[in-house]
N, C-alpha and C positions, 0 to 999 in steps of 0.2 A: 510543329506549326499550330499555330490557334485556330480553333473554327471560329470564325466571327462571320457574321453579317454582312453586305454591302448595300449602299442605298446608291440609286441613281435619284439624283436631286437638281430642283432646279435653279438658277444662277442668278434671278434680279432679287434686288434687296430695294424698297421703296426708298425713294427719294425722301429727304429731310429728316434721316435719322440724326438727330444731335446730340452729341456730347457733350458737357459741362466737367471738365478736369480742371482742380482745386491743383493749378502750378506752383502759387506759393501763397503760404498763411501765416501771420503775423507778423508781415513787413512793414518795415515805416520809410523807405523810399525804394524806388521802383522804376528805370529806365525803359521807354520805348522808342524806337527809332524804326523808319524804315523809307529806303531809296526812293520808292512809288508812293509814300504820304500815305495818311490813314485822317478818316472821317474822329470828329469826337462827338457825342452824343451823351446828353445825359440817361438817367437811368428809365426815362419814361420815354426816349428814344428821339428828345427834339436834339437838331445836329445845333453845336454849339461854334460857331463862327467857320472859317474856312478850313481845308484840308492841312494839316500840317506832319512834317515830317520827325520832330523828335518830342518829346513830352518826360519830365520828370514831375515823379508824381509823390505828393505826399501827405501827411495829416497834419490838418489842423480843425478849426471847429467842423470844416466839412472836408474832402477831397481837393490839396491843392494839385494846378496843370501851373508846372515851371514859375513855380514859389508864389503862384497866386491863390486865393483859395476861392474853389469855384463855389463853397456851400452845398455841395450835392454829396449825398453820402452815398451812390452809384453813379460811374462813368462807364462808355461803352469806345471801345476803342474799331473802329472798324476802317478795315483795308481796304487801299483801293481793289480795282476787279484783277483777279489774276496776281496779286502783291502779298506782301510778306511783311510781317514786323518782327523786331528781333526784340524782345523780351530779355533785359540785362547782358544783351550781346548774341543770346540764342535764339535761332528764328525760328518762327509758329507761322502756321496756316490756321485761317477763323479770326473769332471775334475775341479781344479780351474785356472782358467786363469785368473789373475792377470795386470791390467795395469798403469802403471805412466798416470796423466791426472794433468799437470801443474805441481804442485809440490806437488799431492797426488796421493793414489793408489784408484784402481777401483777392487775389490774381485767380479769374479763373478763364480756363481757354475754352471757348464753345466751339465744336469745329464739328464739321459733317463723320460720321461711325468708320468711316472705311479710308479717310484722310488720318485719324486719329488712328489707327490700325499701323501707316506708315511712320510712328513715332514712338508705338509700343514694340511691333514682333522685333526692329531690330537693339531695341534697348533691354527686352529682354530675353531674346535668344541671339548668338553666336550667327550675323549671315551667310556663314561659310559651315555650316553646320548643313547635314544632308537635307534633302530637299523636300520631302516628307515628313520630318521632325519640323521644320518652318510651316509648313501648312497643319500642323497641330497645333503649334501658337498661333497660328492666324485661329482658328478652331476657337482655341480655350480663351481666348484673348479677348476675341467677337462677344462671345457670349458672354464671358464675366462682366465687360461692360455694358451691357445691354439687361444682366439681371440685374446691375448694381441703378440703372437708371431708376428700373421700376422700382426697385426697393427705395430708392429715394428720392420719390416724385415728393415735391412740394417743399425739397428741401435746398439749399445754397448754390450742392453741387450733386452730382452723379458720383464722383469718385477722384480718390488724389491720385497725383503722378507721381508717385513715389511707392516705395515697397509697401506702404500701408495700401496702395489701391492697386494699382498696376505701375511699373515704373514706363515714363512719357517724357521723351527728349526734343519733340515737338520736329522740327522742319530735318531728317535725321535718316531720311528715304535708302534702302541700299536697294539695286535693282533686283538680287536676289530675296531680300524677305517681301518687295513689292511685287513679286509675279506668286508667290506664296499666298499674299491677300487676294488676288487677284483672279487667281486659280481656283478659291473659297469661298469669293465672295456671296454673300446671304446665308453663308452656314453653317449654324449654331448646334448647340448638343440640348437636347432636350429630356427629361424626364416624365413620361405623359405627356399631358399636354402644357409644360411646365416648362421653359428655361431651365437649367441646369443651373446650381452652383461648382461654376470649375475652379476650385481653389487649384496651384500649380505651385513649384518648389525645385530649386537648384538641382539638390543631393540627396538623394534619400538614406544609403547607406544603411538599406536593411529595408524591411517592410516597409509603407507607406502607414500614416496613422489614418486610425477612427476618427474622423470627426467629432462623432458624442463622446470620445473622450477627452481630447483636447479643447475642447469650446461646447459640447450641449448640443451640438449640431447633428440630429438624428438621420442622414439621408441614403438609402438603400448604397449608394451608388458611391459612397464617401467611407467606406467598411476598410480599407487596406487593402493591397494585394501584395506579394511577392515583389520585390526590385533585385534583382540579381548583378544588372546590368552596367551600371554606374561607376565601377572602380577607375575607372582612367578619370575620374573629377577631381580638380586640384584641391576638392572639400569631403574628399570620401576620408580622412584622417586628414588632423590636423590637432597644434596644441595651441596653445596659451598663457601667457603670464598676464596676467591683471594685478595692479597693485588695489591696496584695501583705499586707498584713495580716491582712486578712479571710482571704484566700489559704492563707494559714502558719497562721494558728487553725484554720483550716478541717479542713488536713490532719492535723493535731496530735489532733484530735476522730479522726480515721479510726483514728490511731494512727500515723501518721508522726513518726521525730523530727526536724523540719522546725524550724530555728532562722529562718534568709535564702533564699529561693527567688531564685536568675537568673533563668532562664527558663522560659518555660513553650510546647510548640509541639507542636501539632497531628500524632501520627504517621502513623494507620490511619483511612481512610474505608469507610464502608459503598457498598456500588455507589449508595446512594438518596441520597448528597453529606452523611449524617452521619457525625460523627467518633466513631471507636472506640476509640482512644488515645491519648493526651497523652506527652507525654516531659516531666518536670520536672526540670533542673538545680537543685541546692539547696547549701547548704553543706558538706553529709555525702553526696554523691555525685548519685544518678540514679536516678528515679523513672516507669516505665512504668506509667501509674495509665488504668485502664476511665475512658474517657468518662462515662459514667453515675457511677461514682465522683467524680468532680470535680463533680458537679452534685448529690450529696450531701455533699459535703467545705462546699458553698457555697451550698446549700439549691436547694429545686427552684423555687421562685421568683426569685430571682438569678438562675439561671441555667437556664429555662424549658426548653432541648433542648437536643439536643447538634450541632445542625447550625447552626456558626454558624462565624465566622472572627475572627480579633485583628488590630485595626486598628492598634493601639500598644502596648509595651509601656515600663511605665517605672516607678516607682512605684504604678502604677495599670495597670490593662489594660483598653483600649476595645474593646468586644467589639458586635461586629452577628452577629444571628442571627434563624431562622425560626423559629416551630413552637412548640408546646406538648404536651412531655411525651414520652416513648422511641419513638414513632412505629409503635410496632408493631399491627396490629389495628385495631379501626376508631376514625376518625377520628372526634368527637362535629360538629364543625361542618360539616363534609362531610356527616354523617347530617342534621343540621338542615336543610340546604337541598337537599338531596335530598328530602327531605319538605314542604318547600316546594315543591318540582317536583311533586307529585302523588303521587311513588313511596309505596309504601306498605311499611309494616315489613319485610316477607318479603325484599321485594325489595333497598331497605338489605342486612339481613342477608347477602344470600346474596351479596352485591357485594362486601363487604368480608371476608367469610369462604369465598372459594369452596372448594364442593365441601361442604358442612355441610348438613344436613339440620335443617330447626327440625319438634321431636319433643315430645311428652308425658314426661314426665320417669318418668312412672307405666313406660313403654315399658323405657326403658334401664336402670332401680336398677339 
């Protein structure tokens, strides 16, 4: 058993914590509908005629509402009290504020910290997963959003819903990952007097990574630990075939002018046996492209981590590999069966974040 710490902490979280999650970028049309009507507003907040219930929206020299162009290059979509719009048929709680950015739209949902909670823990953990691994993602969740605010004050958005920020399915509530928030609520992991960054990850499938190796990211508490726990993850081994097609679109999409790829081979290992850099021979020279890069060039599903090895290459590349997702921070299926052993949230926590203090959020603003 681990000696760890426990903190008796206390439970209010101030009122008008808001979130800004970037739902969708670089759309050119856009459906909202909902049963209760929603207010429209422009971007300086005057209401724009009466309550209406569906709105198709799209570009033209400004923000068109149902093929009209209102001229305004921010709209504000707001619910009636206690209502709901559905967002391309999936429903959100909050505001959608909408903006032309070139000659596409920018969806983002503003909605209160702990409402956007019930839209994260269950899109990214398992609700039937033990009950204490759910109050770790309420944990790591709380707080990644909350350091990503302040990191990006002054900026569009706070964070995407998607595996780039946190993944966010909007109105998506299960009873069990909301008594999880609920049992947490106001409580964050802190470093001194510091929000934490809780980066978090499927599979680990061996050590968790360094931070300063994988990104430059120096922080006590982002060092690696041991993950033992994880083998029952349907991403603890896994293979793949990629064709060199896929490969060359792939990279074409990053921005490479990639016609024929040769070769493709492994440069830079992390000490934890993931790869940090590829070397790609192609027709227009040589290409040292971030691991992480090549597993967005070919999506993060193809190609699940980057600690794997090329069994063949030819037309096609046979790929065997561990893990699910950058490995950094704590590992979700490792936290599952830890919690099955008995351990209890704190302890999780302070395992895979050592040296972090889990705090009232109220403590640190």
């Amino acid at each position: 058993m681990l000696a760890l710490l426990f903190f008796s902490l206390p439970t209010s979280l101030s009122a008008g914590e808001i979130i800004r999650v970037a739902v969708i970028e670089n759309a050119t049309r856009v459906v909202l509908t909902s049963r209760d009507g929603f207010s429209v507003k422009s971007g300086s907040g005057v209401k724009m005629g009466r309550p209406i219930t569906s709105a198709e929206i799209g570009v033209q020299k400004g923000i068109t509402l149902n093929r009209r162009d209102s001229l305004e290059k921010e709209l504000l979509f707001v619910p009636s009290p206690g209502g709901k719009i559905f967002l391309n048929q999936s429903p959100y709680e909050g505001i959608f504020r909408i903006r032309k950015i070139g000659e596409s739209l920018l969806v983002t949902n503003e909605i209160d910290l702990e409402r956007y909670l019930e839209g994260v823990v269950p899109a990214e953990m398992p609700p039937d997963w033990e009950g204490e691994a759910l109050k770790v993602q309420a944990v790591i969740s709380r707080t990644y959003a909350l350091y990503k605010k302040k990191e990006n004050q002054g900026k569009g958005y706070d964070l995407a819903g998607s595996v780039l920020g946190q993944v966010y399915k909007g109105g998506i509530a299960d009873p069990r990952t909301s008594a999880s928030i609920a049992q947490t609520r106001g409580k964050v992991l802190a470093f001194g007097e510091e929000l934490a960054l809780t980066f978090f990850h499927s599979t680990s499938a061996g050590p968790t990574e360094d931070a300063s190796e994988r990104w430059n990211i120096d922080l006590p508490y982002l060092k690696g630990v041991s993950c033992p726990l994880d083998r029952d993850s349907p991403y603890f081994q896994w293979e793949r075939t990629i064709t060199l097609h896929d490969l060359e679109q792939g990279l074409r999409k990053l921005g490479y002018p990639v016609a024929a790829v040769a070769t493709l081979t492994p440069l830079q290992w992390s000490r934890g046996g993931r790869i940090l850099t590829v070397r790609i021979l192609h027709d227009g020279g040589e290409i040292i492209l971030k691991a992480e890069d090549l597993r967005k060039a070919l999506g993060f599903r193809v190609l699940p981590s980057t600690h794997f090895m090329i069994d063949s290459f030819g037309r096609e590349l046979h790929i065997r590999g561990n893990g699910y997702g950058h490995g950094v921070g704590l590992c979700q299926w490792g936290a599952n069966v830890m919690a099955q052993q008995g351990l209890k949230s704190e302890e999780i926590l302070l395992y895979y974040y050592p040296g972090v203090t889990l705090r009232s959020y109220e403590e640190i603003k």
